[in-house]
C-alpha positions in Angstrom: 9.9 4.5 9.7 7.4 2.0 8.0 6.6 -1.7 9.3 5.7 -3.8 6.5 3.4 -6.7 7.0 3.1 -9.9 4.3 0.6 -12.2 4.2 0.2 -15.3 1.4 -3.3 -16.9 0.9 -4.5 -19.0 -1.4 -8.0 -18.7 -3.2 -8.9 -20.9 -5.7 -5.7 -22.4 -6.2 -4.4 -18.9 -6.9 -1.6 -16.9 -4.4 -3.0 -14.1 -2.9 -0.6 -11.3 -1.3 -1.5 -9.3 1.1 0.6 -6.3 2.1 0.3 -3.6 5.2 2.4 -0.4 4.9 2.5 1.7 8.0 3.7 5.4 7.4 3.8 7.9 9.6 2.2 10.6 6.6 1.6 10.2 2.7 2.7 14.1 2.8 4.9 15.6 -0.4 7.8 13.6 0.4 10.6 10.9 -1.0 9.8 7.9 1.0 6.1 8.6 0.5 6.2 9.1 -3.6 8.7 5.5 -3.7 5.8 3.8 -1.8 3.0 5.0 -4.2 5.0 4.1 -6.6 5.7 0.8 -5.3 2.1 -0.2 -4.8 1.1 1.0 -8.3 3.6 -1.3 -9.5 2.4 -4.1 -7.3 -0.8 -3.2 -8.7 0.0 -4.0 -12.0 0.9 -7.5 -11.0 -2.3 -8.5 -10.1 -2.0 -11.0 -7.4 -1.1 -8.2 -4.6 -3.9 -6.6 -2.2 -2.1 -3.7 -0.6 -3.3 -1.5 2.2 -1.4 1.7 4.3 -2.1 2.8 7.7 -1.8 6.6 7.8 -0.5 8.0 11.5 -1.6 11.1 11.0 -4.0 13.0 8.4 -1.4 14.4 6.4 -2.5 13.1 3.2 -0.9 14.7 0.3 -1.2 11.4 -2.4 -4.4 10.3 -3.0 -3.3 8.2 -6.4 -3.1 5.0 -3.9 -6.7 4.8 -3.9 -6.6 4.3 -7.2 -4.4 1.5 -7.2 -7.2 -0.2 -5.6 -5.1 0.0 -2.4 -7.1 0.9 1.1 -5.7 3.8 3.4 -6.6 3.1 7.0 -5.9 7.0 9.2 
């Protein structure tokens, strides 16, 4: 289960969106691998700031830090 959290801010007249995935792992899995890919297309929008809280260390993806996107454990 994942709890997503949005917020909008504005900085320097521009929208800013902030995102907060919580999974419970980012281990070799389906719903994992569709929310990598969904932050690396967010990242490719520009305006989004996305960031994942881990619930336990089982990190198998590390390509989200290269999306610019922070993983909290």
């Amino acid at each position: 289960m994942s709890i997503t959290f949005v917020k909008t801010t504005f900085e320097n007249n521009q929208k800013s969106v902030r995102i907060l995935f919580i999974i419970e792992s980012l281990s070799s899995g389906g719903k994992e691998r569709r929310l990598i890919e969904l932050i690396g297309g967010l990242s490719k929008e520009g305006d989004f700031k996305c960031a994942i809280i881990v619930l336990n260390d089982n990190i198998h993806y590390n390509i989200a830090h290269h999306n610019n996107c922070k993983i909290y454990k």
